[in-house]
C-alpha positions as CSV (number, residue, x, y, z in Angstrom):
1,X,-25.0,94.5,33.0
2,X,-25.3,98.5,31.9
3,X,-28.9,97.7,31.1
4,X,-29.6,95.9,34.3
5,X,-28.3,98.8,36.5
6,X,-30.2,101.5,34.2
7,X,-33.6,99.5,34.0
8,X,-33.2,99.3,37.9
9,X,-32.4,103.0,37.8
10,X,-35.2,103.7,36.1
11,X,-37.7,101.6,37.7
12,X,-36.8,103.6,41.5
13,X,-37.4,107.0,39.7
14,X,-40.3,105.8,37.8
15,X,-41.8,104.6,41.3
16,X,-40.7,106.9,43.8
17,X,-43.8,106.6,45.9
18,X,-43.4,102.8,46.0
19,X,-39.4,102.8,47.3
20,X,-40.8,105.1,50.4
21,X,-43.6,102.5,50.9
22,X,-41.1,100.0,51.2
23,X,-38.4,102.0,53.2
24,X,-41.6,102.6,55.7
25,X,-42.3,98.9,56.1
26,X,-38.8,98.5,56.9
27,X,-38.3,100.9,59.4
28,X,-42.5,100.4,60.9
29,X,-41.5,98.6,64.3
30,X,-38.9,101.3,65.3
31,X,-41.4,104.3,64.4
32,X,-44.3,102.3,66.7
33,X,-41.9,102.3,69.5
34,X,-40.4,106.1,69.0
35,X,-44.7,107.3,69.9
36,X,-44.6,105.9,73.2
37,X,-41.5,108.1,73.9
38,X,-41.4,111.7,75.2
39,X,-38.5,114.3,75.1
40,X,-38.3,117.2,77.5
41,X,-35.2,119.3,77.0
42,X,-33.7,121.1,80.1
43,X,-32.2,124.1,78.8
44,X,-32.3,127.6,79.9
45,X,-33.4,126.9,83.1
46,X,-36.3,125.2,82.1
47,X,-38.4,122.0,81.2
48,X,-38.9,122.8,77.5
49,X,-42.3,121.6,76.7
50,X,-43.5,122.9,80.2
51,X,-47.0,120.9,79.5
52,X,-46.8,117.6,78.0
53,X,-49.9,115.2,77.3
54,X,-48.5,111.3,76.7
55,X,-50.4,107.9,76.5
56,X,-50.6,105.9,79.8
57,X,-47.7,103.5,78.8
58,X,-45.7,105.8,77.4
59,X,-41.6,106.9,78.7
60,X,-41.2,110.3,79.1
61,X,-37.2,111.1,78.9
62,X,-35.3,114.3,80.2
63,X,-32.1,115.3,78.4
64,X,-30.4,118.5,80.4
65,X,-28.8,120.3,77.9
66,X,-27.4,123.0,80.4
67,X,-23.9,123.2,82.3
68,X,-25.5,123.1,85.4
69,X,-26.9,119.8,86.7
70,X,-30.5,119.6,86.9
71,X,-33.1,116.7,88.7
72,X,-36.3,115.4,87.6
73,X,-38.7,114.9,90.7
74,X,-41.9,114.1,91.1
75,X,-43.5,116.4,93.7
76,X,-46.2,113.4,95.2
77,X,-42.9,111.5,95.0
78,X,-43.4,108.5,92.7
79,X,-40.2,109.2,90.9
80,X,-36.6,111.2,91.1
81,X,-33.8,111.3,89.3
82,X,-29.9,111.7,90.6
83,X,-28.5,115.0,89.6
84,X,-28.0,114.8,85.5
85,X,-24.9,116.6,84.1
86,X,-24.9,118.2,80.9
87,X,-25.9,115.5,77.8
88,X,-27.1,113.0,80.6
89,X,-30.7,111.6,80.7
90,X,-33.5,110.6,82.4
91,X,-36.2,108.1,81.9
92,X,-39.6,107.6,83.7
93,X,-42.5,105.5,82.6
94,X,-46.0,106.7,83.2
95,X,-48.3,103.4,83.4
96,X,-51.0,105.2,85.6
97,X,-53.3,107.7,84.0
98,X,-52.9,111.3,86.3
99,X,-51.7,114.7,86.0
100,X,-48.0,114.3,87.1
101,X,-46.4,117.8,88.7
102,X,-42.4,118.1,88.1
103,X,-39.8,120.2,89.4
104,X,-35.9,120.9,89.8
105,X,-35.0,119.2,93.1
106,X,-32.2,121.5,92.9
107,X,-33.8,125.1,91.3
108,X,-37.4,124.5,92.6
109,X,-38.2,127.3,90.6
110,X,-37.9,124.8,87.3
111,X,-41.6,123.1,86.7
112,X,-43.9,121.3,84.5
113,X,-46.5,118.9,84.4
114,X,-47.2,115.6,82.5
115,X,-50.6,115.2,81.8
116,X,-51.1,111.1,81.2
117,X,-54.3,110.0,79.3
């Protein structure tokens, strides 16, 4: 049994590159779906990107990191989000190529724009 678990040993440091072939076959679906997702942090007072370019398709998700609550809205109004709390989140997806303007509903002062392709 010693010799089973060393020849395995050895095999897996013999063929790293092969182990990380595998391990990315494995885990291939959940990286394909992780591209068609966007994070912007809201932190600071801000949108951090402040610019984003995504694929039509794609979900674009807002995390406010800050103590104050902060809204996502859409300034042509296609989309707005209830005020998010620190930690909370908020998803839009973007099916329709465009250049999408954003903004605090609550500090107007807070903006970006999503660039969809």
């Amino acid at each position: 049994m010693f010799k089973t678990i060393f020849r395995r040993a050895a095999v897996a440091v013999a063929v790293p590159g092969i182990a990380a072939l595998i391990a990315g076959l494995a885990f291939g679906s959940t990286a394909a779906q992780a591209q068609n997702t966007d994070t912007v942090v809201i932190k600071n007072f801000m949108f951090s990107p402040m610019s984003i370019t995504v694929k039509a398709g794609s979900t674009v998700t807002w995390k406010n990191l800050d103590g104050e609550p902060h809204t996502v809205v859409n300034d042509a109004g296609i989309f707005r989000s209830a005020a998010l709390d620190q930690d909370d989140t908020y998803q839009f997806k973007f099916d329709k190529p465009g250049v999408y303007k954003v903004f605090c509903g609550i500090h107007p002062n807070m903006k970006e724009t999503i660039t969809v392709q």
